[in-house]
C-alpha positions as CSV (number, residue, x, y, z in Angstrom):
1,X,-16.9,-12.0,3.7
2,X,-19.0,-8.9,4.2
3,X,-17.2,-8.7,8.2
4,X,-13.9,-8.9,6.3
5,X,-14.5,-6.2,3.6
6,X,-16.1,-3.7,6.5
7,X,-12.7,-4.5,8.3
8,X,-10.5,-3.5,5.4
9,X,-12.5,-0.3,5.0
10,X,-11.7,0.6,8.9
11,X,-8.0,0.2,7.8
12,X,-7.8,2.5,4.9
13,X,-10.5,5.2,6.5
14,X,-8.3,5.6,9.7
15,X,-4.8,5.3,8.5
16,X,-5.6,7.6,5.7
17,X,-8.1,9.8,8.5
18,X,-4.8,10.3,10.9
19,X,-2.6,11.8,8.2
20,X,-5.3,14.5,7.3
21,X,-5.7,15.2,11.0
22,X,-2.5,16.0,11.1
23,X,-0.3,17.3,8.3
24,X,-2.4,20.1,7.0
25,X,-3.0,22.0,10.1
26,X,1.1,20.8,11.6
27,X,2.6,24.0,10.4
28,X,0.4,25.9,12.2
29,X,0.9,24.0,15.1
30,X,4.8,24.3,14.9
31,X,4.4,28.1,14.7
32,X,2.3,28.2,17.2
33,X,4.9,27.0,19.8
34,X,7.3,28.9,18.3
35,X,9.3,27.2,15.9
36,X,10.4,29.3,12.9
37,X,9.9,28.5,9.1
38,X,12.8,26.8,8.9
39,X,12.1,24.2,11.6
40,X,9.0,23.5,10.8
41,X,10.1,22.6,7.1
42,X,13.1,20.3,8.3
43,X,10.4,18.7,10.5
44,X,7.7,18.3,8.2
45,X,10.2,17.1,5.7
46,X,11.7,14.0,8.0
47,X,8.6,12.4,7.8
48,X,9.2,11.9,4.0
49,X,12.8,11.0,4.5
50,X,12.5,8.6,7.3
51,X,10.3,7.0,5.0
52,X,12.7,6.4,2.2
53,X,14.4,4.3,4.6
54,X,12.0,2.7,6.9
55,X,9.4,1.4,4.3
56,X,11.6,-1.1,2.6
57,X,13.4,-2.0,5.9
58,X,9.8,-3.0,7.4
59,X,8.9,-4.2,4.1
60,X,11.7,-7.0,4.0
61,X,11.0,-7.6,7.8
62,X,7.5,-8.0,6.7
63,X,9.0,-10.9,4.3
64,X,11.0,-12.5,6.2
65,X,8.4,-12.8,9.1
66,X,6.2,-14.5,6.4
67,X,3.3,-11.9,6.1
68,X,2.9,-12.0,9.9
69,X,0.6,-9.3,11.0
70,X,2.0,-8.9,14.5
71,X,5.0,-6.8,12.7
72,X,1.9,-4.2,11.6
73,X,0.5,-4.1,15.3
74,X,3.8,-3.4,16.3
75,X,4.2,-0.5,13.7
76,X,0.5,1.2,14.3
77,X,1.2,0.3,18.2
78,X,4.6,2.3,18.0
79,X,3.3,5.1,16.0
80,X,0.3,6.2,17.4
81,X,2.4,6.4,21.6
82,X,5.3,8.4,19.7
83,X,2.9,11.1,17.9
84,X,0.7,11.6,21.1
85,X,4.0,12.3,23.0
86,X,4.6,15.1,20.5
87,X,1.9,16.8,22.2
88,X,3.9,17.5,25.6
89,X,7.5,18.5,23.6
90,X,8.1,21.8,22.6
91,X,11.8,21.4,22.5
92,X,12.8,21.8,18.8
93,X,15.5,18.9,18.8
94,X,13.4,16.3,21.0
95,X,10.5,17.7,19.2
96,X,12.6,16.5,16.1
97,X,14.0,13.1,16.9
98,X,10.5,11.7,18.2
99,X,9.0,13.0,15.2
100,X,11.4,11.2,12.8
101,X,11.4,8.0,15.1
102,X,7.3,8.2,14.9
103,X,7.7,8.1,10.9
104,X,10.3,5.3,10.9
105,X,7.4,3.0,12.0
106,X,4.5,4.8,10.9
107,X,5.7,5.3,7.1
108,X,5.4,1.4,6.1
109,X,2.1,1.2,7.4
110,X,0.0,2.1,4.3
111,X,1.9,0.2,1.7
112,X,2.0,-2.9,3.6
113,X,-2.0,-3.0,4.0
114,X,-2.0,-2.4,0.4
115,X,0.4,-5.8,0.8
116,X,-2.6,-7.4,2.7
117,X,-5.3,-6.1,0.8
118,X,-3.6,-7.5,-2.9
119,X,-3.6,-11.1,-0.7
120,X,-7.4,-10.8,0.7
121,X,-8.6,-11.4,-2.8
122,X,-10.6,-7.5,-2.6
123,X,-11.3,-5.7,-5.0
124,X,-8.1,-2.8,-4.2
125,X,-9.7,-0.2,-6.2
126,X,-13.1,-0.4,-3.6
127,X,-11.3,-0.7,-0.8
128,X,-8.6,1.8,-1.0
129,X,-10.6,4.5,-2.0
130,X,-11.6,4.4,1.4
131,X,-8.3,6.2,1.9
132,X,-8.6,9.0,0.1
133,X,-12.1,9.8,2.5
134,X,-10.9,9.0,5.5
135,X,-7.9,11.8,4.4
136,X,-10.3,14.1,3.4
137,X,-12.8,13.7,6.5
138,X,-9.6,14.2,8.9
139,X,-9.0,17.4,7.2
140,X,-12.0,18.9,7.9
141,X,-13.1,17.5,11.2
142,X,-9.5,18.4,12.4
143,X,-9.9,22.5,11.1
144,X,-13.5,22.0,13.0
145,X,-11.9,20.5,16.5
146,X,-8.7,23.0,16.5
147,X,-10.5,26.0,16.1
148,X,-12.9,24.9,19.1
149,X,-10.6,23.3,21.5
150,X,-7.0,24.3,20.2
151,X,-4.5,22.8,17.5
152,X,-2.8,20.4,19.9
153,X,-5.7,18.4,19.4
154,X,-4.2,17.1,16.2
155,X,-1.7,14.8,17.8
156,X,-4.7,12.5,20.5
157,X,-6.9,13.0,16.9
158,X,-4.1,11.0,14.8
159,X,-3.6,8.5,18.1
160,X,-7.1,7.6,18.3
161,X,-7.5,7.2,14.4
162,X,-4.3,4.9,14.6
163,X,-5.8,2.9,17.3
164,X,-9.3,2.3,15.7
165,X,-7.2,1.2,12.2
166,X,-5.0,-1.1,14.4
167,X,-8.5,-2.4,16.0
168,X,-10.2,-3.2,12.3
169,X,-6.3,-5.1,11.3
170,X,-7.1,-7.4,14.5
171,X,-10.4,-7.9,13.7
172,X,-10.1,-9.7,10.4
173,X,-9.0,-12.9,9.5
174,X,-5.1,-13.5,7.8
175,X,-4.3,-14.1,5.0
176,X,-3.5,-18.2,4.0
177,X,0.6,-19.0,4.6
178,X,0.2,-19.9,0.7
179,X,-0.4,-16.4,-0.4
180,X,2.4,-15.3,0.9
181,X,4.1,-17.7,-0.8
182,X,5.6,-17.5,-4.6
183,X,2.2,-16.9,-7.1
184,X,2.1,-19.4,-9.9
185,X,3.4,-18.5,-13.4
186,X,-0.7,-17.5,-14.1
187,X,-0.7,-14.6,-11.0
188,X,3.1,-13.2,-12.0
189,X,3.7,-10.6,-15.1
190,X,7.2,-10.9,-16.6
191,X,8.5,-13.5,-14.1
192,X,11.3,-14.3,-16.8
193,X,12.9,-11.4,-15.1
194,X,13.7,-12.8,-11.8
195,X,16.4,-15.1,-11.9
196,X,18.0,-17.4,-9.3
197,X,21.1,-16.7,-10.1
198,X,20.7,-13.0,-9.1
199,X,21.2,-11.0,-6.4
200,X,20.1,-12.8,-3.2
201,X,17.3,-11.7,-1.1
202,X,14.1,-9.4,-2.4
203,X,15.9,-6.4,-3.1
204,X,18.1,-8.4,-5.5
205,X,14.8,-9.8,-7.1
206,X,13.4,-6.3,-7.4
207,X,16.7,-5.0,-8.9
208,X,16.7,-7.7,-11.9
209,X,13.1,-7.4,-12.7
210,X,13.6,-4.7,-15.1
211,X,9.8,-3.8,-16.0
212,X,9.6,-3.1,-12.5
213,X,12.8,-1.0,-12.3
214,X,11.4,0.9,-14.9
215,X,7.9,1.2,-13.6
216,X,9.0,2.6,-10.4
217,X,11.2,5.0,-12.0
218,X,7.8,5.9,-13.9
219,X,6.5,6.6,-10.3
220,X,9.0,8.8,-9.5
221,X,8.5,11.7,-12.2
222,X,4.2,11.0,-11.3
223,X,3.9,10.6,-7.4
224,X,5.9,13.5,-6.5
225,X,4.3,16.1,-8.2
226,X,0.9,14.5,-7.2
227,X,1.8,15.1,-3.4
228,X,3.3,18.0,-4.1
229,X,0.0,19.4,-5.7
230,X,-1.5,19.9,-2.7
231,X,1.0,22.3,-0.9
232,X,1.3,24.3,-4.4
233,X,-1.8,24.9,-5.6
234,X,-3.0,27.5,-3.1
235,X,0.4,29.7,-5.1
236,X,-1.4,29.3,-8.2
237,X,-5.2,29.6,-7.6
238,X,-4.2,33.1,-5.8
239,X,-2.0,34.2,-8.5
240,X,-4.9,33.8,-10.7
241,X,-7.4,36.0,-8.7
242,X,-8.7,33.8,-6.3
243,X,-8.8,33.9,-2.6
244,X,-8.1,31.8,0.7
245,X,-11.4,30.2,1.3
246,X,-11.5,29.5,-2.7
247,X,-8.5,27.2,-1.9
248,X,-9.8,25.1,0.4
249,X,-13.1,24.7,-2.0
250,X,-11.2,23.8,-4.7
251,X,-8.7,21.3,-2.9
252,X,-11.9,19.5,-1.3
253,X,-13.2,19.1,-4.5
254,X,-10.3,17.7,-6.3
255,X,-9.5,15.3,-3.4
256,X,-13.0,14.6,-3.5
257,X,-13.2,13.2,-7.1
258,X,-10.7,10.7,-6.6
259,X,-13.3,8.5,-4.7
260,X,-15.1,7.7,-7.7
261,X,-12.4,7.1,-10.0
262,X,-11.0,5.0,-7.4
263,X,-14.4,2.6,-7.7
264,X,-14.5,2.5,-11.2
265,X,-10.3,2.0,-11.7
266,X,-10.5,-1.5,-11.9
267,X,-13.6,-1.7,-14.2
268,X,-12.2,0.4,-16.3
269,X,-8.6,-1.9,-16.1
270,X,-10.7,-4.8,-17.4
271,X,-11.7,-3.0,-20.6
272,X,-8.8,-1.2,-21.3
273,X,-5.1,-2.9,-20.3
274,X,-3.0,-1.5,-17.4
275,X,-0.5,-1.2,-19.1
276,X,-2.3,1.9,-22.2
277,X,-4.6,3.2,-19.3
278,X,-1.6,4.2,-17.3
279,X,0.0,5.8,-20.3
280,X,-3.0,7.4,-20.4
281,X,-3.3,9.2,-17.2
282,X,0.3,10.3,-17.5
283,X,0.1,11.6,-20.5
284,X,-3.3,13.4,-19.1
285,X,-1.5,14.5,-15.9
286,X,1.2,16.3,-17.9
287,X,-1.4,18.1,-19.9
288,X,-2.8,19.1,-16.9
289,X,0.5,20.6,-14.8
290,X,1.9,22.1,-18.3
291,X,-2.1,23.9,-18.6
292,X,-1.7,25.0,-15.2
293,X,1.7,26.5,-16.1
294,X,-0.6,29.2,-18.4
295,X,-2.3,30.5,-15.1
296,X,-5.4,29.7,-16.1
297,X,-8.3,31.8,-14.0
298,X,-9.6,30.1,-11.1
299,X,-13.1,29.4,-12.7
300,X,-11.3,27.0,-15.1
301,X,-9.3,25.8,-12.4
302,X,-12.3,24.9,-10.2
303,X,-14.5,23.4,-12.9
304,X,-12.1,20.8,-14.4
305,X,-11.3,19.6,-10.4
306,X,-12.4,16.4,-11.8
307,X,-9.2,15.7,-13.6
308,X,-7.3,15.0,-10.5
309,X,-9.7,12.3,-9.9
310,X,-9.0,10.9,-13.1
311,X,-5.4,11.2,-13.0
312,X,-4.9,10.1,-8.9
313,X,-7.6,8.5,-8.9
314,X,-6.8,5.6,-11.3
315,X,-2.8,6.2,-11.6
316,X,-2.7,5.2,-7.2
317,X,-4.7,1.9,-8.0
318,X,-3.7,0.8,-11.0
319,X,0.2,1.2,-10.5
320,X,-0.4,-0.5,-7.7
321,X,-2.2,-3.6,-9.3
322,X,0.7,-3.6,-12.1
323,X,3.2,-4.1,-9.6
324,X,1.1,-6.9,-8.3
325,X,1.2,-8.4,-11.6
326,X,5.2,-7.6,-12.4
327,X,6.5,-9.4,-8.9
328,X,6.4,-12.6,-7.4
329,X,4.0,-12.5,-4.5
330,X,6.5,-13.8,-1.7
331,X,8.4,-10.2,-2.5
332,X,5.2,-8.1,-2.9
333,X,5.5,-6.2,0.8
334,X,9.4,-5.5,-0.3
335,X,7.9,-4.2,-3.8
336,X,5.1,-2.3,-2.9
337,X,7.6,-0.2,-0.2
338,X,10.1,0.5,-2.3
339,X,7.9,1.4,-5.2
340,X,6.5,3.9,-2.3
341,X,10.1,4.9,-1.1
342,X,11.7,5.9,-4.5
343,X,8.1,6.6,-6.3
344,X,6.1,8.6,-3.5
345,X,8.3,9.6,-0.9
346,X,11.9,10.6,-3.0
347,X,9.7,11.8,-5.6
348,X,7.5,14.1,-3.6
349,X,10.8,15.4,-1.9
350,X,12.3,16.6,-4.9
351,X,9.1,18.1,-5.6
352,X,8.4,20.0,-2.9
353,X,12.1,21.5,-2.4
354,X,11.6,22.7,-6.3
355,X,8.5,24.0,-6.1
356,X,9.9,26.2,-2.9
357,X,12.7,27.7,-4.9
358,X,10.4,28.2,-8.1
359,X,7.9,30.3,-5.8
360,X,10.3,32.2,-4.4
361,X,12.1,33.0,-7.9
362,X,9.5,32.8,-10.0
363,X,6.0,32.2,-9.6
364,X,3.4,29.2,-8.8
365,X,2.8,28.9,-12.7
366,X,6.4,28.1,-13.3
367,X,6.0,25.1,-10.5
368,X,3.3,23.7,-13.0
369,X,5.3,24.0,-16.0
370,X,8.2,22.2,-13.9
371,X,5.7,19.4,-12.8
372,X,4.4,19.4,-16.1
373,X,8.0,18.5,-18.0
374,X,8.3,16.1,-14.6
375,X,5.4,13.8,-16.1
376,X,6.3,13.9,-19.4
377,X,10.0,12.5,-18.1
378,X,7.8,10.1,-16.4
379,X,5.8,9.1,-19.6
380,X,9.2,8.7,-21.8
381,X,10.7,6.6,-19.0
382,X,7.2,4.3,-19.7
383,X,7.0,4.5,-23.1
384,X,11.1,3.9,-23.9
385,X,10.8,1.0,-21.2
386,X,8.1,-0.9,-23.2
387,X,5.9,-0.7,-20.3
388,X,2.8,0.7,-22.2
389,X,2.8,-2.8,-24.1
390,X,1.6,-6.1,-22.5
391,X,3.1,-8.9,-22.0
392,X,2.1,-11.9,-24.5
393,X,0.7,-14.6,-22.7
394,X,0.1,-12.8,-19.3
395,X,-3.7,-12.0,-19.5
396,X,-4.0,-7.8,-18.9
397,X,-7.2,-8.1,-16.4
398,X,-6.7,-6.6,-13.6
């Protein structure tokens, strides 16, 4: 068991370690070879799109192949020879059609371990935080590395992290064929709402399962401006006085604080039902972006870093253990990728291109107060759905 749970912990810290060797210091690297702003944004912005459409296509091949783990060494396989031959392009449309290709098989990856991990019986909460410090140990070993030996060093840094997580996936045991199989009527929340008669196929399932629906709509107005965050904040914490290296402080520490929260998420799922607690952290995320909105001086900003652990932190695992609990488990890869297509990568789109126009029109404080009126979109979807109430008879532990 222990040999299995270091295993899952080699998945989540590498795939999660590749991303932050990459996408932070990209950009640079873009400009570098000279690509213009545009350019770089259409390519950093295909990654995100491909993914709309590629995570719920692998997801339902993921299905149908019955939770077969080959389909996952083919993606990692795929996407770690495609982003190391970025490294020898420099032509903007090649550069362009590899990168998009890359993403069509790399953007399934991570929701479909969180498909694996919700079979293994793990504790997701322990395991995924291992995620979030693989991303934030790629960002900073990747600054080190580039400045010493160049930024083209990003792309073999995100190959070799891909090929130590595909390493880890072989290396533990798969799941039984039964739990990839319907749950019983004890592991599925609100099965009422997936009918026979329906649509045929996952999506179909998905579609009629209203609480879902709803939950990933939820997602939409929360993930986005969660991703988005991260490119914005910098806008803000130098409006309010602050400077460069007081950025990268503050985003450390922020992305740093989800680790915890991560660990305790579940514990705190089992005294408190998913369903309030993720009312909750909306509710506490729109307080947050609509504060932000005020400028408020960087001192405040750094010192209350911890309340983007609170809000990521336990809105990442416990969404993801609802969903667990709203579907039937033979369509949980198919849920899990949607919910990431529509809730993280559509919404983080949309969030990104606003926040551009807002700081060029306005200022970083109106991107907060736009992020701000996001969540609380979000939290009326949630509340007007029912979703903050449980489910009589379903048992709320997480």
């Amino acid at each position: 068991m222990k040999k299995q749970y270091a295993g899952f912990i080699g998945i989540y810290m590498f795939s999660y370690f590749c991303i932050g060797a990459l996408f932070p210091l990209l950009g640079q690297y873009l400009k570098s070879i000279g690509f213009n702003g545009v350019q770089i944004g259409t390519i950093t912005a295909s990654a995100t799109a491909a993914g709309i459409i590629a995570a719920p296509f692998w997801g339902a091949v993921y299905e149908r192949r019955n939770c077969s783990r080959k389909l996952l060494y083919i993606l990692y396989g795929a996407a770690l020879i495609l982003i190391l031959m970025l490294s020898f392009i420099t032509n903007y449309g090649l550069f362009l059609a590899v990168f998009i290709a890359a993403f069509f098989f790399e953007s399934p990856i991570r929701p479909l371990n969180d498909a694996i991990t919700l079979s293994s019986g793990h504790v997701f909460g322990k395991v995924r935080l291992w995620g979030s410090a693989g991303f934030a140990l790629g960002v900073f070993l990747a600054g080190l590395i580039a400045e010493r030996a160049g930024l083209i060093t990003i792309f073999p840094m995100y190959s070799i992290s891909m090929l130590l997580g595909l390493l880890f996936l072989v290396s533990i045991r798969p799941p039984k064929k039964d739990q990839c199989q319907a749950g019983s009527d004890s592991d599925v929340l609100a099965v009422t709402d997936l009918h026979e008669k329906g649509p045929a196929g996952s999506f179909g399932k998905l579609l009629a399962n209203k609480r879902y629906v709803a939950l990933v709509l939820s997602a939409f107005f929360m993930n986005g401006t969660m991703i988005a965050n991260n490119t914005y904040f910098g806008f803000l914490y130098l409006e309010a006085g602050g400077t460069i290296a007081g950025i990268g402080m503050a985003l450390l520490l922020m992305v740093s604080s989800e680790i915890p929260m991560m660990w305790l998420a579940e514990a705190i799922g089992r005294k408190i039902s998913a369903e309030k607690l993720l009312l909750m952290v909306m509710i506490l995320s729109a307080a947050r972006f609509l504060w932000y909105g005020t400028t408020p001086s960087t001192l405040l900003l750094v010192s209350t870093f911890f309340i983007q652990g609170v809000n990521n932190g336990i809105f990442l695992i416990i969404a993801v253990k609802y969903i667990d609990r709203l579907v039937d488990k033979s369509i949980l890869g198919s849920a899990i990728t949607w919910y990431t297509a529509i809730g993280s990568n559509a919404g983080s789109i949309v969030c990104l291109f606003a926040g551009g126009l807002l700081v060029d029109h306005y200022s970083g404080a109106a991107v907060y107060l736009f992020y701000g009126l996001m969540n609380l979109a979000g939290v009326l979807i949630y509340v007007t759905c029912g979703l903050h109430k449980s489910k009589k008879n379903d048992g709320n532990e997480i």
